[in-house]
N, C-alpha and C positions, 0 to 999 in steps of 0.2 A: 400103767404109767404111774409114777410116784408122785406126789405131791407136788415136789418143787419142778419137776419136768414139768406137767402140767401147768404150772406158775409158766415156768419157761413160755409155754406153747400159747399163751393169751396174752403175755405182754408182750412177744413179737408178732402176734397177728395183726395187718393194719387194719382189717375192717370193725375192729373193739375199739369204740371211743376212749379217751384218755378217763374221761370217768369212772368207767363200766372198770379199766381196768382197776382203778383205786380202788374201786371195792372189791375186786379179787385179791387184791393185796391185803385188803382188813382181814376178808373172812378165813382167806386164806391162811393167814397167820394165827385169827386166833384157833383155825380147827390142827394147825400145829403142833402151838406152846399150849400147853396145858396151863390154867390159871391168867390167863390174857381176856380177862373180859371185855376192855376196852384194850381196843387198836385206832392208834390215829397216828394219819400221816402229815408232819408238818411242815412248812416251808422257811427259810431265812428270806429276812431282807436282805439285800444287796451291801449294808452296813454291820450284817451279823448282830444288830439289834436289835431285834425282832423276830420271831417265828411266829406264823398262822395256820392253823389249822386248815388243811384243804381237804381232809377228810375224817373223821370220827367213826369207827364201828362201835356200838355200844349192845352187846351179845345181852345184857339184862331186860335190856327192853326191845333189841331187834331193831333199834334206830340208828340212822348217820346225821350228823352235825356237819357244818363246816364254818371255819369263822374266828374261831376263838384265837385272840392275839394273847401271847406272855412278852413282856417285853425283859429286855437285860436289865434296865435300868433296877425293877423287880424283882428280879430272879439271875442276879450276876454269879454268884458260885454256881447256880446249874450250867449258864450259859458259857462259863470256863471250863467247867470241865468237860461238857458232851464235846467242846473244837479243842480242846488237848488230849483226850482220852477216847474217841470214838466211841466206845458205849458204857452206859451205868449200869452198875447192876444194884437195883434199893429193893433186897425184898421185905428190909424195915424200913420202907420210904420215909416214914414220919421219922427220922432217925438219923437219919443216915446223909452226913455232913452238904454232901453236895444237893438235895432233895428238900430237906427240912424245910427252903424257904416256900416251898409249894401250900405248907400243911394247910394255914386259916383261910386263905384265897381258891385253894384247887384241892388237895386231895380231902380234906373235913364235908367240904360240901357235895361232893361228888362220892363219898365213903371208900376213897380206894388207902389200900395199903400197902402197896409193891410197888416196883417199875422197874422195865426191862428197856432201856433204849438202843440204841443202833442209828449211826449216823447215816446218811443218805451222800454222796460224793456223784461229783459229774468233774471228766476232767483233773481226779485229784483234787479238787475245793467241794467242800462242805456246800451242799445244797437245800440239806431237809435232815428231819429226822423221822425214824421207823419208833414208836413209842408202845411197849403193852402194858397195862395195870389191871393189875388186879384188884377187884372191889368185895370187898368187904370180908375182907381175909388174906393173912399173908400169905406169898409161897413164894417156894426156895426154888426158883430156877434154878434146871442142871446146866452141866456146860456143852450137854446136846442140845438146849433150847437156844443159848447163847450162841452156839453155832447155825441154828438152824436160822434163826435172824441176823444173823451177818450173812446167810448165802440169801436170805431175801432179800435183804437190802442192797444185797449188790446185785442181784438181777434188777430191781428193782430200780436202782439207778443207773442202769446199761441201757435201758432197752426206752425210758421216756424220758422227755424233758418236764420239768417241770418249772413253770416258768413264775419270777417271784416279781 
């Protein structure tokens, strides 16, 4: 069974907590995309001004987080472009027009230098976002990694609700 089957075959089991499956979705992801150290999956508030972290895989240390708020107010070019453009690709985050404003707040302090996002949809509306970065070195995602996170993120948003 490949990968994303496998994906497949635990987010539609119902006896897998909604939990358990988020973090199939981190680890999953990052034993994917190559250079995805951190995966986290995040949520919209209901005004799109807001996303919170409801899950963090962090492969450097083997830890999850959950919690962390960015708001628009913050971070308004990222938050225009991830609901006009479905995903960014920053594998010069610090750089790279819609990302930049992360640097002194989130990626300086956390040492990453990439990002792979992928919007999360239920319904056709934006729900969440699927996020990989890379820490403490760039990479060039290919456009099989870019694909391989659009077919997550849409099982991913078929099969749970996540509720904001």
């Amino acid at each position: 069974m490949d990968a994303i089957t496998s994906l497949t075959a635990k987010l539609t089991n119902p006896k897998i907590s909604v939990h358990d499956k988020l973090i199939e979705i981190c680890q999953r992801t990052h034993q994917l995309i190559e250079g995805s150290d951190r995966v986290s999956l995040w949520v919209f508030s209901k005004d799109f001004n807001k996303i919170t972290s409801i899950l963090c895989y962090d492969s450097t240390s083997g830890s999850f987080t959950s919690g962390h708020e960015l708001t628009r107010e913050d971070y308004n070019d990222y938050f225009d472009a991830i609901l006009n453009k479905d995903v960014i690709y920053a594998p010069q985050a610090r750089e790279n027009l819609f990302t930049l404003c992360f640097n002194e707040t989130y990626f300086e302090p956390l040492n990453i230098y990439s990002l792979l996002d992928f919007i999360l949809h239920k319904d056709f509306e934006p729900i969440g976002i699927i996020c990989c970065e890379s820490v403490g070195k760039e990479t060039q995602w290919t456009d099989d990694d870019i694909e391989i996170l659009r077919r997550i993120s849409n099982i991913s948003s078929f099969y749970f609700q996540v509720n904001s």
